[in-house]
C-alpha positions in Angstrom: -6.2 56.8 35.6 -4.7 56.2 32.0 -3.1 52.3 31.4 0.2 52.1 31.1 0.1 51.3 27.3 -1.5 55.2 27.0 1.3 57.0 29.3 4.0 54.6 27.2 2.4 56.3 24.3 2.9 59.7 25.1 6.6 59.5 26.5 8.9 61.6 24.9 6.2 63.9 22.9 7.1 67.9 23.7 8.6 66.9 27.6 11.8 69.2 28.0 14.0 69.1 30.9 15.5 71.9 33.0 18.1 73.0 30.6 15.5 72.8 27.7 16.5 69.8 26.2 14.0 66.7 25.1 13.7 64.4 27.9 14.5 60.6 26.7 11.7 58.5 26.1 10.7 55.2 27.6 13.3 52.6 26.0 11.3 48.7 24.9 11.6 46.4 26.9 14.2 43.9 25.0 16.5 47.3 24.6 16.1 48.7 28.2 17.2 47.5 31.4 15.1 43.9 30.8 16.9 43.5 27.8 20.4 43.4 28.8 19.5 41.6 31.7 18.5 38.7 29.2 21.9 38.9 27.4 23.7 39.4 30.5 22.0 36.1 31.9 22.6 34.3 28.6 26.3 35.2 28.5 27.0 34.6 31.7 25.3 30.9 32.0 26.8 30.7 28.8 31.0 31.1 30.8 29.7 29.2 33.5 29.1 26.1 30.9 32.5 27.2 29.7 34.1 26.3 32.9 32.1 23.3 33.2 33.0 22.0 29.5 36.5 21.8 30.1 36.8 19.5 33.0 33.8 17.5 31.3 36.2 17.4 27.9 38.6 15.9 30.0 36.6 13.1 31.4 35.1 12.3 28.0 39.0 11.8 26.9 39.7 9.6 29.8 36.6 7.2 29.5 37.2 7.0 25.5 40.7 6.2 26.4 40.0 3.9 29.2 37.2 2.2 26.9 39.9 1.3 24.5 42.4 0.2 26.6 39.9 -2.2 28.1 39.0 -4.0 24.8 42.9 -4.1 24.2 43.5 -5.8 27.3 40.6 -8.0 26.8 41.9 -9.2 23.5 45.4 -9.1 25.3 44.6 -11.8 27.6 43.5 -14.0 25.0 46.1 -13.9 22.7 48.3 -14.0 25.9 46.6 -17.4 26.9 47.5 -18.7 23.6 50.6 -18.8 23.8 53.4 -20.6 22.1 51.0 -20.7 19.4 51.1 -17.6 17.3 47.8 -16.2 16.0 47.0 -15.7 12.0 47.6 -12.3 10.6 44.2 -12.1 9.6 43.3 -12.3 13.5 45.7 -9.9 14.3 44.4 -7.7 12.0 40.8 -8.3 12.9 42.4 -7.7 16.3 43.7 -4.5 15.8 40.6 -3.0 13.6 38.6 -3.4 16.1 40.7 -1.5 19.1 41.4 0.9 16.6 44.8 0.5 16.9 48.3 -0.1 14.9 50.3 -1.6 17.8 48.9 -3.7 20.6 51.7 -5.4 23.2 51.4 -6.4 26.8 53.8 -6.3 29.7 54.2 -8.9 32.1 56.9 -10.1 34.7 59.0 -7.1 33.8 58.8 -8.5 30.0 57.1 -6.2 27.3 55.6 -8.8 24.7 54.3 -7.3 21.2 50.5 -9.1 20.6 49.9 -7.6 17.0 51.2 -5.0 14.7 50.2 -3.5 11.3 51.4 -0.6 9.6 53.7 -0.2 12.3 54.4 4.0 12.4 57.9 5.5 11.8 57.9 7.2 15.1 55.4 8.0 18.3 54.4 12.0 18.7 52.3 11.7 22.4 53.0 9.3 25.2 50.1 9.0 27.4 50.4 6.9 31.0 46.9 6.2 32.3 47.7 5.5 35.7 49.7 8.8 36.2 48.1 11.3 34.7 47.1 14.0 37.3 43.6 16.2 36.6 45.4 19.5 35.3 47.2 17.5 33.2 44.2 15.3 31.4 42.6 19.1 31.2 45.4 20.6 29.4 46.3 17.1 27.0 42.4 17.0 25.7 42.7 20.8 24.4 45.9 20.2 23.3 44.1 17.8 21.2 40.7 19.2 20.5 42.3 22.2 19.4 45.5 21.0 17.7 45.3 17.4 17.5 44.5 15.1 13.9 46.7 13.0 12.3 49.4 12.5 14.9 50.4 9.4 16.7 50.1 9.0 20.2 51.3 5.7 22.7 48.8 4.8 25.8 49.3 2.6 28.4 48.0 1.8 31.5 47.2 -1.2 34.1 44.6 -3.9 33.8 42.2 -4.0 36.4 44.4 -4.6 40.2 46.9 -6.9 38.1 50.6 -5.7 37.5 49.8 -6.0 34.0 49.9 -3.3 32.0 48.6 -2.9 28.6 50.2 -0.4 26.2 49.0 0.8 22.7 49.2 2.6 19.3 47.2 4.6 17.6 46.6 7.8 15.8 44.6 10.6 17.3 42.4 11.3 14.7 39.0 8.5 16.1 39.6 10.5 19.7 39.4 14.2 18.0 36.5 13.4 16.3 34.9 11.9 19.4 35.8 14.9 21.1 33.9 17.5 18.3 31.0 15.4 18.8 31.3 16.0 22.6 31.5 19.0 22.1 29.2 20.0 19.5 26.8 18.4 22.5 28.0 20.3 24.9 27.3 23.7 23.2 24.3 22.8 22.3 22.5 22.1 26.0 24.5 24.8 27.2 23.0 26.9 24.7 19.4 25.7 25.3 19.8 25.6 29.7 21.1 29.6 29.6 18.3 30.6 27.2 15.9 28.5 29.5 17.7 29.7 32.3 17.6 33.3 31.0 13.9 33.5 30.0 12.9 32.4 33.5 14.9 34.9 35.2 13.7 37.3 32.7 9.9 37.1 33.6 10.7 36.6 37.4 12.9 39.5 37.2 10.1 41.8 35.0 7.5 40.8 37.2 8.9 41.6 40.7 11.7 44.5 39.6 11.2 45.6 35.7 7.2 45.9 35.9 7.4 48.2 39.3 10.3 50.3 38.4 8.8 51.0 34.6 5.2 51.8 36.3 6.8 54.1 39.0 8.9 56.2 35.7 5.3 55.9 33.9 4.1 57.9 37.2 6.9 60.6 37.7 6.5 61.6 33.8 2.7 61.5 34.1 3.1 64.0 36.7 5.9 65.9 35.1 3.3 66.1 32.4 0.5 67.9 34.9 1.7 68.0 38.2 -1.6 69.9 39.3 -3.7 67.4 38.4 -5.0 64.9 41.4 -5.4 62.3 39.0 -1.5 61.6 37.9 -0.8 61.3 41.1 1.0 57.8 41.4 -1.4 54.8 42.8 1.3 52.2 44.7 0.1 48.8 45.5 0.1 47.0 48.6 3.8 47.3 50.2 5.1 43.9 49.7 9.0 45.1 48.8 11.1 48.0 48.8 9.8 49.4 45.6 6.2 49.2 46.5 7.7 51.3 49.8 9.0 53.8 46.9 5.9 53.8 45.0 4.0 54.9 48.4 6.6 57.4 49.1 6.6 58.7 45.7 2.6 58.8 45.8 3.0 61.1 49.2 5.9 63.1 47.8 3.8 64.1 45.0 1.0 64.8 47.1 3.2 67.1 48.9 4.2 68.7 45.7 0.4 69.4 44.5 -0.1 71.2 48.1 3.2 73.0 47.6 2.4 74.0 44.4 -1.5 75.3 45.8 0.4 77.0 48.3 2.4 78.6 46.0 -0.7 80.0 43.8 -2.7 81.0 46.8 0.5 83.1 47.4 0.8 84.6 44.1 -3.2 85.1 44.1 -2.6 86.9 47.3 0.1 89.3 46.2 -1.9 90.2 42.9 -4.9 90.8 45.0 -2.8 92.5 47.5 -0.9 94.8 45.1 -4.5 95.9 43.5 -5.7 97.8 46.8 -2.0 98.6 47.8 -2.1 101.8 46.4 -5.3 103.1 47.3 -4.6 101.5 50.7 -1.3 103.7 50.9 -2.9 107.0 49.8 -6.2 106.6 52.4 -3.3 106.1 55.5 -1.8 108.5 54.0 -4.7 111.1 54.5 -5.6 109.8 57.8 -1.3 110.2 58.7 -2.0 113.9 58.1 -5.2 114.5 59.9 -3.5 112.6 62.6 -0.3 115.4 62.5 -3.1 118.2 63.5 -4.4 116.6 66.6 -0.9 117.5 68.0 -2.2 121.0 68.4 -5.1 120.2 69.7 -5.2 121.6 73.9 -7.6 118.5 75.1 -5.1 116.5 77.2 -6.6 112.7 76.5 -6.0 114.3 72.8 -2.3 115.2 73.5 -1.7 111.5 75.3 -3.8 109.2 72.4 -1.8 111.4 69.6 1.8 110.2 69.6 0.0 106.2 70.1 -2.0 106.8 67.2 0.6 108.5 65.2 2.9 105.3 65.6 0.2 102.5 64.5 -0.4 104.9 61.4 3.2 104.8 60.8 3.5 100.9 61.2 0.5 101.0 58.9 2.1 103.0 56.3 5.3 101.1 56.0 3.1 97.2 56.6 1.5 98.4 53.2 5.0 98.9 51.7 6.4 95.4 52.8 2.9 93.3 52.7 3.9 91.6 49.3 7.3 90.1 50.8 6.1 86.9 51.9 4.4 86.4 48.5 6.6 87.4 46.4 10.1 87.9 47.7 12.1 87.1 51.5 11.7 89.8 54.3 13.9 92.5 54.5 17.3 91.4 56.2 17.0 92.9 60.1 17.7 96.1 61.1 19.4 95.4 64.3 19.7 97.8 67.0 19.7 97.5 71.1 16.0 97.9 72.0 14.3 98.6 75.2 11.8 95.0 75.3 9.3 96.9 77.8 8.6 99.6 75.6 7.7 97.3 72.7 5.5 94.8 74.9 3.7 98.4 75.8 3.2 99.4 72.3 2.3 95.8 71.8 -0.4 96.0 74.9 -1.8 99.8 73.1 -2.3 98.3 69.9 -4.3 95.5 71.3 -6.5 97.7 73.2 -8.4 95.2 74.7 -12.0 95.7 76.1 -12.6 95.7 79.7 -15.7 94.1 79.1 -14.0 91.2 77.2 -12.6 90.3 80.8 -9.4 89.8 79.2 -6.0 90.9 81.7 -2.6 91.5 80.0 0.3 90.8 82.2 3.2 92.4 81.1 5.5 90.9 83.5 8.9 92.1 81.4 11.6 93.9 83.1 12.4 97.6 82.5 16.3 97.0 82.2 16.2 93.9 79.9 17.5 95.3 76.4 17.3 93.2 73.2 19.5 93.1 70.0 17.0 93.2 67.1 14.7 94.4 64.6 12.6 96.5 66.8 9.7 96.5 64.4 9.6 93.0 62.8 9.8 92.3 66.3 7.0 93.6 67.3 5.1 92.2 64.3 5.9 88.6 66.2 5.0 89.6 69.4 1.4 91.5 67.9 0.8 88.3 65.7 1.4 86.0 69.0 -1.0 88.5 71.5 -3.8 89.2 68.8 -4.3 85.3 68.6 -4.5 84.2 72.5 -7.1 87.7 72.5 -8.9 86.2 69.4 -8.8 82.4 71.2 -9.7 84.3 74.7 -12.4 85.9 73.4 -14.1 82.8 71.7 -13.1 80.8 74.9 -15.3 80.1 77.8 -14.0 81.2 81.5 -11.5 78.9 82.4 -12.2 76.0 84.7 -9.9 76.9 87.7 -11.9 80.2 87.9 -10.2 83.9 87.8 -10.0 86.1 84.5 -8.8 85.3 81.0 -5.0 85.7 81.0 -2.8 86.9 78.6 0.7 87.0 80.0 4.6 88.3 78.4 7.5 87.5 79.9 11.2 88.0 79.2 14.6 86.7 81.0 18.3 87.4 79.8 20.9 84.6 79.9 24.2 85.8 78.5 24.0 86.3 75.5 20.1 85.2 74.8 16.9 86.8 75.6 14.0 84.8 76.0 10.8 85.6 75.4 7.6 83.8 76.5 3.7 84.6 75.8 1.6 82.8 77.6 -2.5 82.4 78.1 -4.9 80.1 80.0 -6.9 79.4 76.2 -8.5 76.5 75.1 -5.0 75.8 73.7 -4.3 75.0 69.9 -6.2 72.5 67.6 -4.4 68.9 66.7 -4.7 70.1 62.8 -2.9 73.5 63.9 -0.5 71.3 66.0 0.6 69.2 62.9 1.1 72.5 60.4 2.7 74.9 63.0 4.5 77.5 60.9 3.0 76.8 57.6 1.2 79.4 55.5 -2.2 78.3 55.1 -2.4 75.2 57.0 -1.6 75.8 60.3 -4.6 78.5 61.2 -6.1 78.0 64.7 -9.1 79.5 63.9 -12.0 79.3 61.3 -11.1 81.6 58.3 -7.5 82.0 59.7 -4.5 82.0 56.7 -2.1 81.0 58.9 0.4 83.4 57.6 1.1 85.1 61.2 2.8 82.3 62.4 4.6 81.5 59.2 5.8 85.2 59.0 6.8 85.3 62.5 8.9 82.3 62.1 10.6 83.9 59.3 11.6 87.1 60.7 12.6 85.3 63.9 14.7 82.8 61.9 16.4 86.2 60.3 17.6 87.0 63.6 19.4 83.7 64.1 16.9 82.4 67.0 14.2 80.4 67.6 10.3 80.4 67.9 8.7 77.6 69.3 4.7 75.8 70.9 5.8 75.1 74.6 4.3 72.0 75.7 2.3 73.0 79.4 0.9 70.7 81.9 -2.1 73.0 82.0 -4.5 74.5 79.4 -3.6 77.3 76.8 -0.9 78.0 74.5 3.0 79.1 75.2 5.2 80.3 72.5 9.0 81.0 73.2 11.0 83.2 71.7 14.9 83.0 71.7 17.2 85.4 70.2 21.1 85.5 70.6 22.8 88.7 70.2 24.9 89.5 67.5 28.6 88.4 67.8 31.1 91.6 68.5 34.2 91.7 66.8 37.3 92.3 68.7 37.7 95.4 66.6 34.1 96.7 67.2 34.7 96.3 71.0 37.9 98.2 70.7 36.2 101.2 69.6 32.9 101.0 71.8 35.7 101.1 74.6 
């Protein structure tokens, strides 16, 4: 069994498909289906963090805003608690550096009192109330200034602690944005680092339970493809633990299949090349004998004169088998020749052609009615019926008496039902093998008997399929084998009736 690294080096070198075209090769892993499954699972984590970074944005706005508002309102209260005395301007502007503001003021019993100013701007751009400000809202204010804000002035305000006081300030945007970059910046990069984390780990869990199978079982269809005759490409699944181990196992069998089909097939052509070797000589030697055969017509001896016209026929049926024997190897039966024919003459010819030895202790029962016609080939059907009688004689004969005591039987028998005639041939056997059982109908396989080919059956089934019936092993509570035969007649057109009338 080559490794996989051996079959992955010989993808793609002289493989043509159906059309005669290069079949592609094997892509690598990081460009194949593994491949975009990484980039699939990194871009994707990758919108989830999206979604996740602008809410978080917005709380980071909130709690920096929050943050200042609290050290205003600290300061707030102590200047407040001051009061009349007014504070230096140094300590205002102490005050104000370190809020980070330009305007601080507090409002208290309905009374808005200015605590510190210094460079006092011309005009507010944003006005920002803490207390009100709803979730969309916060979302859509911190892009507004991530993405636009810098250098423009904004007024917050909002209440201190469960007082009624509320605090109210001044400031520029530009501290906040930059906060917000950092955030950001942050933000991208553990997003970054959890979907490539994220993505790896799906990556080998993926290749090990899904990739790995699904690139050995391609590695196993090409090797075949490659040399589907040989046992050894056949694909080797492990133990069925998922669905694609299931596939593998069914892939394994459907490729053993294919190796018998393919046998089949060459025992086939190796039959019609042996076949068509002795064909001609065969024809010319029943030829001669059809000849010899004419004179004993003018022979006077009576058993002559009643043997000729039997003999005569199974020549005939000789001659023409020897023109059709390379059908089933080569090409489909001729289509039926359909005509109305008499079933009890047939099963006669059928019981002369047999011509089974008394002492063999073998009795035919040819219990078919005189008046039962049938609508069909009357010589491919009596190929079935021959094929079905010479193996219950060949299983008689090998047979030992039957238990229940009485002869070996052999028995035809043949009922009408509208439009269907059914045929059934019976004996009291040994009945059929299990291995026979199991390849019913296939050439080659399903043989009863040592040294059997098995292509009666499977030619039988084919000509009876060409007449639009049915062949099929009866199931029978007692020993022996029972096939059934069922063929409809052929539809009559309302036209073709007219005319018969």
């Amino acid at each position: 069994m080559r490794t996989e690294a051996d079959m992955s080096a010989s993808l793609g070198t002289g493989q043509q498909g159906a059309a005669g075209e290069p079949l592609p090769r094997m892509p690598r892993r990081f460009r194949g289906l593994s491949g975009r499954l990484l980039w699939l699972t990194v871009i994707f984590v990758m919108f989830a963090e999206v979604l996740i970074f602008i809410p978080s944005i917005s709380v980071m706005r909130m709690t920096w805003l929050r943050d200042r508002l609290d050290t205003a309102a600290a300061a707030g209260i102590v200047i407040d608690g001051l009061q009349p005395a007014e504070l230096p301007r140094a300590v205002q502007d102490d005050t104000l550096l370190a809020t980070g503001t330009k305007v601080l003021a507090l409002r208290k019993d309905g009374t808005s009192r200015l605590l510190a100013a210094i460079d006092v701007p011309p005009q507010v751009d944003q006005t920002f109330d803490l207390a009100q400000e709803t979730a969309l809202g916060s979302m859509r204010n911190a892009l507004d200034t991530l993405v636009f804000g810098g250098g423009r002035v904004m007024r917050v305000f909002g209440p201190i602690g469960e007082t009624d006081m509320v605090i109210e300030l001044v400031m520029t945007d530009d501290a906040l944005r930059k906060a917000m970059i950092s955030f950001s910046k942050m933000m991208f990069a553990i997003s970054l680092l959890i979907s490539l984390v994220t993505a790896v780990m799906i990556y080998v869990a993926i290749n090990k339970m899904m990739i790995g199978p699904i690139r050995r079982l391609t590695h196993g269809m090409q090797s075949f493809s490659e040399r589907p005759e040989d046992p050894e490409r056949i694909f080797r699944p492990g133990a069925a633990k998922g669905e694609l181990e299931v596939a593998g196992q069914h892939l394994a069998s459907m490729q053993m299949e294919l190796q018998r089909t393919l046998k089949q097939k060459k025992n086939l052509a190796d039959l019609g090349l042996a076949v068509s070797k002795i064909n001609h000589d065969m024809r010319n030697i029943l030829a001669s004998a059809q000849l010899m055969s004419d004179r004993l017509v003018d022979v006077d001896d009576p058993m002559v004169r009643s043997f000729a016209p039997k003999l005569l026929r199974t020549i005939d049926r000789a001659v023409g088998y020897t023109s059709e024997v390379l059908a089933y190897g080569q090409a489909e039966e001729a289509a039926p020749k359909r005509r109305l024919v008499r079933l009890s003459d047939l099963c006669q010819d059928v019981r002369d052609i047999l011509a089974l030895d008394p002492e063999a202790g073998i009795v035919f029962v040819d219990q078919v009615a005189e008046d039962i016609e049938i609508d069909a080939d009357g010589e491919q059907l009596f190929r079935v019926i021959h094929n079905l009688c010479r193996n219950a004689v060949q299983a008689l004969v090998q047979a030992p008496p039957p238990e229940e005591g009485g002869p070996k039987r052999l028995s035809v028998t043949a009922q009408r039902v509208g439009s269907v005639v059914s045929i059934t041939i019976d004996d009291n056997g040994p009945g059929m093998p299990r291995k026979a059982r199991e390849n019913l109908f296939t050439a080659f396989r399903g043989s009863a008997r040592s040294g059997g080919t098995g292509l009666g059956l499977a030619i039988a089934r084919e000509l009876i399929l060409a007449h639009g019936g049915t062949i099929a092993l009866v199931e029978k509570p007692g020993p022996g084998t029972q096939f059934r035969i069922e063929i409809p007649d052929r539809p009559v057109s309302l036209e073709d009736y007219r005319a018969r009338a």
